[in-house]
C-alpha positions, 0 to 999 in steps of 0.5 A: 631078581624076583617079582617083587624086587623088580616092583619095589624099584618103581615110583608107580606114582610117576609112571604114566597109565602106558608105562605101568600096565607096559612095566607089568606086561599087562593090559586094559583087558586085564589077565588071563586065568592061566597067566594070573595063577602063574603070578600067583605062584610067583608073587605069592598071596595078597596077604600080609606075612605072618609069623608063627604064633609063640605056643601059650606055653611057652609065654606062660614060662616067659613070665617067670623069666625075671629075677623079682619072681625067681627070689619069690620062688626062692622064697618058696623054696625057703619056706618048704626047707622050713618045713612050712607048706602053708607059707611056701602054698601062699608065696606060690600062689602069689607067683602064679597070681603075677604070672597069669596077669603077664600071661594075659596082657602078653600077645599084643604085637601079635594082635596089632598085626591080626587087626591090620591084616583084617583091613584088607578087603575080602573080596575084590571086582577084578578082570580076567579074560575079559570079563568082570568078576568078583574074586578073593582079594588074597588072588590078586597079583600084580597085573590085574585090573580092578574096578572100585566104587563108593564104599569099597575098602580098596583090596591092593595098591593100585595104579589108577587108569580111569576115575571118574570124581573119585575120592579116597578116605586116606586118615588111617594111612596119612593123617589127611583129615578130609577125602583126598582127590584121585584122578589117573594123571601122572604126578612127580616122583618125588611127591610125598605119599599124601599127595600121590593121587593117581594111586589107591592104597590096599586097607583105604576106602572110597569115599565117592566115586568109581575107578579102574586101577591096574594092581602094582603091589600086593601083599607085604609090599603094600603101605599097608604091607610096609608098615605092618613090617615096621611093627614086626620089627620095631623093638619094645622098650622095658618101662623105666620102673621094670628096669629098675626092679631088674636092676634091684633084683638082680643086686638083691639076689647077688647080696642076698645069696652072699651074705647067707655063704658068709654068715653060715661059714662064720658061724660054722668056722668061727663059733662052731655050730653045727652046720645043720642049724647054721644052714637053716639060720642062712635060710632064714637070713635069705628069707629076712631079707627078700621082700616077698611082699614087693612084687605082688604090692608093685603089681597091685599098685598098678593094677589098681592104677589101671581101674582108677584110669579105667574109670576116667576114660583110659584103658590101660592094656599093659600094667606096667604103663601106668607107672610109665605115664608118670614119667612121661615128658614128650606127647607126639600127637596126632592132629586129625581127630585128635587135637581137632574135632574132625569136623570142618567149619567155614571161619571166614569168608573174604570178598572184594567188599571185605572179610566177614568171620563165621562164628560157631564151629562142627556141623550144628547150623549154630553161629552167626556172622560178623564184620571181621575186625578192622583196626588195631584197637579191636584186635588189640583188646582180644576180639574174635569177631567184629560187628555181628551183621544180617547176611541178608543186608549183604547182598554179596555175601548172600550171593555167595552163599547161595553159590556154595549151597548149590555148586555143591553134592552135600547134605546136611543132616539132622538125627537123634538130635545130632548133625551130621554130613552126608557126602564130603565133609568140605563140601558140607563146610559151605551147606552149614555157612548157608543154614547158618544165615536161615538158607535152607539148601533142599528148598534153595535147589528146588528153587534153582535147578541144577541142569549139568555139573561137572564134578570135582576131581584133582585133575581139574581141581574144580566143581561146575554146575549149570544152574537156573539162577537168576538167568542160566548161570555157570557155579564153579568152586576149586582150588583158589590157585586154580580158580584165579587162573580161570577168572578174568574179572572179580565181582566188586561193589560197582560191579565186575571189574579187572582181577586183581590177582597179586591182592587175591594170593596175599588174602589166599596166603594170609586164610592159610597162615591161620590154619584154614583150608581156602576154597574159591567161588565164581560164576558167570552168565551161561546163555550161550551154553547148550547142550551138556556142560564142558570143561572149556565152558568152565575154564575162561571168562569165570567172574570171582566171587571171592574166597571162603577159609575152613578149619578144622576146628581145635578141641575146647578141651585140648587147649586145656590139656595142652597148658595142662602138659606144659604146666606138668613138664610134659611138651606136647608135640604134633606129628601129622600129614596136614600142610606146615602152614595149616599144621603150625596155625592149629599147634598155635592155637592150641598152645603149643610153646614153639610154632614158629617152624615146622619140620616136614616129611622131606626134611626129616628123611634128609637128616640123618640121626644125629641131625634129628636128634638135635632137632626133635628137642627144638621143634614142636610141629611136624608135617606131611609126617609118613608112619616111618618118620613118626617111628624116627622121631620117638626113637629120636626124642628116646635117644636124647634120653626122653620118656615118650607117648604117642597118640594117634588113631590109624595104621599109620601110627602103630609103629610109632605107638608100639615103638613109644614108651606110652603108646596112646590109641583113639578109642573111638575113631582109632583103628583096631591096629592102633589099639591093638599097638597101644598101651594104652585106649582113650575111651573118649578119644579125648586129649585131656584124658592123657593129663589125668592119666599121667596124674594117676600114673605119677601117684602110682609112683609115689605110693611105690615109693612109699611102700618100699621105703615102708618094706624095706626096713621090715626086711633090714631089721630082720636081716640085722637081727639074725646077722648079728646074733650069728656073728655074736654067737648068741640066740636068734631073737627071731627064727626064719619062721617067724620072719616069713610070718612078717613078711608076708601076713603083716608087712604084705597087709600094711604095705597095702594100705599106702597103694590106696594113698591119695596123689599129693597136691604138687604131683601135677606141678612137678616135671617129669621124674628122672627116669634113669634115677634109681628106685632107690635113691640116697634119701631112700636108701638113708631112711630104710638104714636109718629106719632099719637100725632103729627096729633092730635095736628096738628088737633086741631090746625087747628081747634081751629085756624079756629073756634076761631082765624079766626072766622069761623063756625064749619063745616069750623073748621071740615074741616080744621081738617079734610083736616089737617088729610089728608095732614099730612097723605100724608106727612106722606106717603112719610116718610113711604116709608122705615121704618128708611131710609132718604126720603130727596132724588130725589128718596125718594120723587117722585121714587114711581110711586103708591105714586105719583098717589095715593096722586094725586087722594086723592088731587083730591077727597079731594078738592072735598069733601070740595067744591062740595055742595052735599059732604058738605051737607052730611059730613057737612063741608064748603070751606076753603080759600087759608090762611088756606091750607097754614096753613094746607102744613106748618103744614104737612111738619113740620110733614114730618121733624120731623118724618124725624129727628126723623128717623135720630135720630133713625139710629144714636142709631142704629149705635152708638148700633152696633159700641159698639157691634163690639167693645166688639166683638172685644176686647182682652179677659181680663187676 
C-alpha cells in the first residue's frame, strides 16, 4: 500500500495530537533533512496534479468536429465545383470565423485547474532538524511540522498541535460566512468538514492567531487537492441548443445528401441528360438546401446576447450560455456572499427585562433601537419593530453594550466614506450595536481599561477580559450554550437572581429559528483576581447578562430576484455549509417557496441516487452542504430532466459550477477557480443580475427561432425549385449560382436584422422552455412548408410568366425568379417579426430600425445585381422592366397576407384551445 493510500485511511480529525505525529512516525522536533527527501520521493510534490495541455492544434481541428460547420465546408466545396472562388472564399471565411471563437473560448477546464493550483502557498515555515526554516511549500511531506500565523495562506492540510486564539477564513472551502475557531483538541470522526477545527486545510488563510501543525496530506490528497480531482473528472454537458443543431444537422445532411443521388440518378435514368449537367443540378440542389447562413446568424445572436449581458453586469465566458439561461429552470445558490451581504449585523438582543430589536443592517453605525413587539395586534399588522427607544433610559441594555464593546478585539473603521471591520466580523457585529447608541469604543477602552484577556478560541468556547469597570470586573462573551454552563445567576430588574436556564434555551432556540447567530454575555465582580486572568476565574460564579442574535443580512435586491425567478418558472435553491436552522430562516426570508425543512450534508451522503433525486424536487434549502454534495444535487436535478445554474464564489463550488448547465461565478468576491469553472462571471456579485440574464437568454431563443423559420423557407423553395424541374424534365428556374447568391448575401442580410429583434413582453412570465422540444417543432416545421410552397409557386410563376407569356429569354425568366425570391423574402421578413402576432400595424411594419436598414440594403444590392453588367455576366441574368417588378410586389404582398391570415387563423385555434381548457378547468365535478 503506498504513502499516500495509508494516509487516506485516517480520520486526522479524530486522532489525538500523540496518535497523528505516532501514525506519521514523526515528532514535535520535526524531520530531518535525509528522512524528508526520502518522503518526498515517496509521496511525491505538494502540488496538484496536472495534466498534459491539449496542443492549440489540435483544439483548433476540434472546432470543425461538428456537423453544422461540415455542411459550410461542403458548401465550399459546392461553390468551387461551381467554379465560384469568391462564393467558396466568403463561406470559408465564415467557418474560420466560428472557429476561432470556439477556439478562444475553448481551454477553461484547464484554466480552473491553473487558478486552484495558485492557491497553494509558495512558501511555508517548516521544521527540519530542529530549527525553523522557510522552504518551498512543493517540499512539504507528510510528517513536517509547520508554524502558521495571521495572514498566511496555510501551505498543506495540517493536524493542529498548539494554537493559540487562531482563526481560519474556511468560505471558499466551506461556505462558512465568518472566521471558523481552531484549537488542537480531538473532535468525533464523524464531524462534517466545516466543523473539523483541529484541522487547517491547504488553500485557506488565517485570519488570527498562530499555530503549529504536523502535515497529513499534501499535494492531490488535500480538500483542495480532492476537489480540483472532481473538476478533472466532472464531465460538460452539451447545452440544449448545440443538441439540437446536432441533431438537425446530422438529419439535414443525411436528406440533404439523399435527396441530390436520387434526383440526379432520375434525371439521368429517367429523361436522359447528360450526367455532367445532372451532377452540377445535384450540387446545386445541395447548396439550395444547406443553410449556409444559420451557423454564423446562431453565433452571431449569441454573441450579440454576450455584449448585451456584458453591459448589465454578466460576463458571459462561453456562447452557447447564453441561449442556455433561457431554459434554465432550477438555481442552486450559494448563501454567504451571495444571498446575503457577508456583513454581520446585531438584530436583536435579549435580556431578562425583555427583547430590544436593532434596526439597520452591514457595518455603517446607522439604525436605531427598539422594543420588540410585544402583542398579537403589532405582529399582526406586519411590524419589524416596536416602540423606538433611547438605550441610555435602559440601563441594562447599555450596560450591556458596553460589555460587548470592551470584551471585544474589533475595530470599527471609516475610509473613503465606506465602514469596514478590522478584526472578526462577530466581534465587530457588537462594536457597531454600540456606535449604534452614539458609544464610541476607543473612548469606551480609554475609559475602562483592559487589564488581561483571555482570547477566544473553540476550545473554550469564550473570550474574557479583565476590565476597570465600575470596580475591577471579570467581561466574558461565548457560546450561549457554553456560557449557561458557567453562570449561576442572571442579572434581573431587582438585581441578580437564580439562572433560569429552561427560559434562556427556548430565547437561544427561538434567536436561532430567525436565521441568527446568538452570542451570550456575563460578568462578575473580579476583586479577589490578582494576578494574570485564568480560566477558572471565568468558568464559575459568571452573572448573565443576556444574549445578543446576528445575522447576516439578505441582499435587498435578492428578495427581488428571488419573486422574480418564481415569477419566471425558475426555483431558486440554496446549497450551502451554514447551520439548517440558520440557513432555512435567511431562505425564508428571501422568498423561497419551500423552508419548511432542510436537507443536510449527512443526509445526502445516505441517500443513494435515486433517493435524492426524488428529493431535489421537493426541498429548496441544503445545509453543511461539502463540494461534492453540491456536485450530486446538479447532477440530481439534471437527471429528473432540469436545466440547472449554480452559483457560488469559492473552490468549493467549481465542480458543481462546471458540472452545472449554466455555471454562475461571483465576480468580485468569487475565487479565480470559480470564474475560471463558470460559464458565466457576475460583475456585480449581484443575484438579481442572473433574472436579467435569463431575459436576455430567452430572447436570444426567440429570435433564433425566428430567424430559422425566416431561412429556412429560402432554402425550401429553392430546393423545391430545382427538385421539380429535375423531376419535370424542364428548365432550371434558377441555377445553383444564384442560389448561393441568396443564400449568403440576402437571406444572411435579412436573417440578421431578427437577431436585433426586442424580447417580447410575456418573455419573463413564460416557464422555462422544454429543453428536450426540438428546435423545429410542428408549428415551425408547418410554417416553413407552408412559407415554402408559397415561394416556390410564386417563383415559377414569375418564371413561366416571363419566359412563356411575355416572351423573355431565360436569363430574364431566372431573374425574375430570382428577384421573386428575394422580394418574398423580405415580405416575408416583416411576417417573421413575431412568431403568431399580427404585423398589420405602424409598429409591426416599420417599429424595427434593423428591419428597415437591412430590406434597404438588399433593395440596394438587388437592383444591382439585375442591372449592373458584370453581376449579369457572372450570375448570367438581364434587366427586368417595371411590368414585371409589378408583378413580382403584388406577388410578395399576396405572400405578406396569406401568411398574415394564416397567423390569425393560427391565435384563432389558440384561443378557441384554451377557452374550452378553462372551461373544463372550471366546470363543477360531475356527481
Amino acid at each position: 500500500m503506498s504513502g499516500q493510500d495509508e494516509r487516506k485511511q485516517a480520520s486526522w480529525h479524530a486522532l489525538s495530537a500523540e496518535e497523528t505525529l505516532d501514525r506519521l512516525d514523526a515528532s514535535q522536533e520535526g524531520l530531518g533533512a535525509e528522512e524528508a527527501r526520502k518522503r518526498l520521493e515517496r509521496y511525491g510534490p505538494n502540488r496538484l496534479r496536472q495534466d498534459e495541455a491539449t496542443p492549440w492544434w489540435r483544439r483548433l481541428l476540434g472546432q470543425f468536429n461538428n456537423v453544422l460547420m461540415l455542411i459550410l465546408i461542403v458548401a465550399a466545396i459546392a461553390s468551387l465545383f461551381l467554379g465560384n472562388f469568391l462564393d467558396a472564399s466568403a463561406i470559408l471565411g465564415v467557418v474560420i470565423i466560428i472557429a476561432l471563437i470556439g477556439f478562444i473560448q475553448e481551454g477553461k477546464a484547464e484554466k480552473a485547474l491553473d487558478s486552484i493550483r495558485d492557491m497553494l502557498s509558495p512558501k511555508a515555515k517548516a521544521l527540519r532538524d530542529g530549527r525553523q526554516s522557510e522552504i518551498d511549500a512543493e517540499e512539504l511531506v507528510p510528517g513536517d511540522i509547520v508554524r502558521v500565523e495571521g495572514g498566511d495562506r496555510v501551505p498543506a492540510d495540517l493536524r493542529l498541535l498548539e494554537s493559540n486564539r487562531l482563526n481560519a477564513e474556511e468560505a471558499a472551502l466551506t461556505g462558512e460566512s465568518t472566521p471558523v475557531d481552531k484549537g488542537a483538541d480531538a473532535v468525533d470522526e464523524k464531524t462534517e468538514l466545516a466543523e473539523r477545527s483541529s484541522m487547517l486545510y491547504a488553500g485557506t488563510i488565517v485570519a488570527k492567531g498562530t499555530a503549529t501543525g504536523v502535515v497529513v496530506q499534501t499535494g492531490s490528497h488535500t480538500e483542495i487537492g480532492r476537489i480540483s480531482e472532481m473538476l478533472r473528472g466532472v464531465e460538460q454537458l452539451k447545452t440544449p441548443l448545440v443538441q439540437q443543431l446536432d441533431r438537425a444537422g446530422r438529419l439535414l445532411a443525411l436528406c440533404i445528401v439523399g435527396a441530390a443521388v436520387l434526383t440526379g440518378a432520375f434525371g439521368v435514368l429517367i429523361h436522359d441528360q447528360p450526367w455532367t449537367e445532372m451532377f452540377m443540378a445535384s450540387v446545386g440542389l445541395a447548396v439550395a438546401a444547406i443553410p449556409e447562413g444559420l451557423p454564423a446568424i446562431v453565433t452571431i445572436s449569441l454573441a450579440l446576447g454576450v455584449q448585451v449581458m456584458a453591459n448589465k453586469n454578466a460576463i458571459v465566458r462561453r456562447l452557447p450560455a447564453v441561449e442556455t439561461l433561457g431554459s434554465i429552470s432550477t438555481i442552486f445558490s450559494d448563501k454567504t456572499g451571495t444571498l446575503t451581504r457577508n456583513e454581520m449585523t446585531a438584530e436583536a438582543i435579549w435580556l431578562p427585562e425583555g427583547e430590544f430589536h436593532l434596526s439597520g443592517v452591514g457595518f455603517a453605525p446607522e439604525g436605531k433601537f427598539h422594543l420588540a413587539p410585544n402583542d398579537e395586534h403589532e405582529q399582526g399588522e406586519g411590524h419589524e419593530y416596536g416602540e423606538e427607544i433611547a438605550p441610555e433610559d435602559y440601563p441594562a441594555l447599555t450596560h450591556f453594550l458596553h460589555v460587548g464593546a470592551l470584551c471585544n478585539d474589533a475595530e470599527l473603521c471609516h475610509e473613503d466614506e465606506e465602514w469596514s471591520i478590522a478584526g472578526d466580523p462577530t466581534e465587530g457585529a457588537l462594536v457597531v450595536a454600540a456606535a449604534k447608541a452614539d458609544f464610541d469604543t476607543h473612548e469606551l477602552r480609554e475609559a475602562h481599561p483592559r487589564e488581561d484577556a483571555i482570547p477566544f478560541d473553540s476550545e473554550r468556547k469564550y473570550m474574557a477580559t479583565l476590565n476597570d469597570l465600575d470596580g475591577k470586573r471579570l467581561l466574558v462573551k461565548g457560546a450561549p450554550d457554553r456560557l449557561l454552563e458557567m453562570c449561576e445567576k442572571e442579572r434581573g430588574p431587582d438585581g441578580d437572581t437564580a439562572l433560569d436556564h429552561g427560559t434562556w434555551e427556548k430565547r437561544i432556540h427561538e434567536l436561532s429559528s430567525r436565521g441568527l447567530r446568538v452570542l451570550a454575555l456575563a460578568e462578575k465582580d473580579a476583586a479577589d483576581i490578582s494576578g494574570g486572568l485564568e480560566d477558572e476565574h471565568a468558568e464559575e460564579g459568571l452573572v448573565l447578562l443576556g444574549l445578543v442574535g446576528l445575522l447576516d443580512p439578505p441582499r435587498e435586491e435578492a428578495i427581488e430576484a428571488v419573486k422574480n425567478c418564481q415569477k419566471a418558472g425558475i426555483r431558486p435553491v440554496m446549497v450551502t455549509g451554514d447551520h439548517a436552522v440558520t440557513a432555512r430562516a435567511i431562505a425564508d426570508q428571501l422568498g423561497f417557496a419551500r423552508t419548511d425543512r432542510a436537507l443536510s450534508g449527512h443526509e445526502i451522503e445516505a441517500m443513494s441516487d435515486e433517493e435524492l433525486e426524488r428529493e431535489v424536487t421537493e426541498v429548496d434549502v441544503y445545509a453543511r452542504a461539502a463540494p461534492e454534495h453540491k456536485l450530486r444535487l446538479v447532477q440530481a436535478m439534471q437527471a429528473r430532466g432540469g436545466i440547472c445554474a449554480m452559483t457560488g464564489d469559492g473552490v468549493n463550488d467549481g465542480p458543481a459550477l462546471k458540472r452545472a448547465d449554466v455555471g454562475v461565478a461571483m465576480g468580485v468576491q468569487g475565487t479565480e477557480a470559480a470564474k475560471e469553472a463558470a460559464e458565466m462571471v457576475l460583475t456585480d456579485d449581484n443575484f438579481a443580475t442572473i433574472v436579467n440574464a435569463v431575459g436576455e437568454g430567452r430572447k436570444v431563443y426567440d429570435n433564433i427561432r425566428k430567424t430559422v423559420t425566416f431561412i429556412l423557407p429560402t432554402n425550401g423553395a429553392e430546393s423545391l425549385a430545382i427538385l421539380i424541374a429535375i423531376l419535370a424534365g424542364i428548365t432550371l428556374p434558377i441555377t445553383g449560382l444564384q442560389v448561393l447568391w441568396v443564400n449568403m448575401i440576402t437571406a444572411v442580410t435579412l436573417g440578421i436584422a431578427l437577431v436585433f429583434e426586442h424580447a417580447e413582453d410575456n418573455v419573463m412570465e413564460r416557464k422555462p422552455r422544454d429543453p428536450h422540444a426540438p428546435l423545429l417543432d410542428l408549428f415551425m416545421l408547418w410554417r416553413v412548408i407552408f412559407v415554402s410552397i408559397l415561394l416556390v409557386a410564386c417563383v415559377f410563376a414569375i418564371f413561366s410568366w416571363i419566359l412563356y407569356i411575355q416572351g423573355g429569354s431565360p436569363e430574364q425568366a431566372r431573374s425574375g425568379a430570382v428577384n421573386m425570391l428575394v422580394v418574398g423574402e423580405i415580405a416575408y421578413l416583416i411576417n417573421s417579426r413575431y412568431l403568431l402576432k399580427n404585423t398589420l400595424s405602424i409598429s409591426g411594419l416599420f417599429g424595427s430600425r434593423p428591419v428597415l436598414l437591412a430590406i434597404g440594403l438588399v433593395v440596394v444590392v438587388q437592383l444591382g445585381w439585375t442591372y449592373l453588367p458584370f453581376m449579369q455576366l457572372v450570375f448570367g441574368t438581364s434587366g427586368l422592366t417595371l411590368l414585371h417588378w409589378g408583378a413580382i410586389v403584388v406577388a410578395s404582398v399576396a405572400v405578406y397576407l396569406i401568411v398574415e391570415a394564416e397567423k390569425w387563423v393560427l391565435r384563432r385555434r389558440q384561443a378557441q384551445t384554451k377557452s374550452d381548457a378553462d372551461r373544463i378547468a372550471t366546470a363543477p365535478a360531475a356527481n
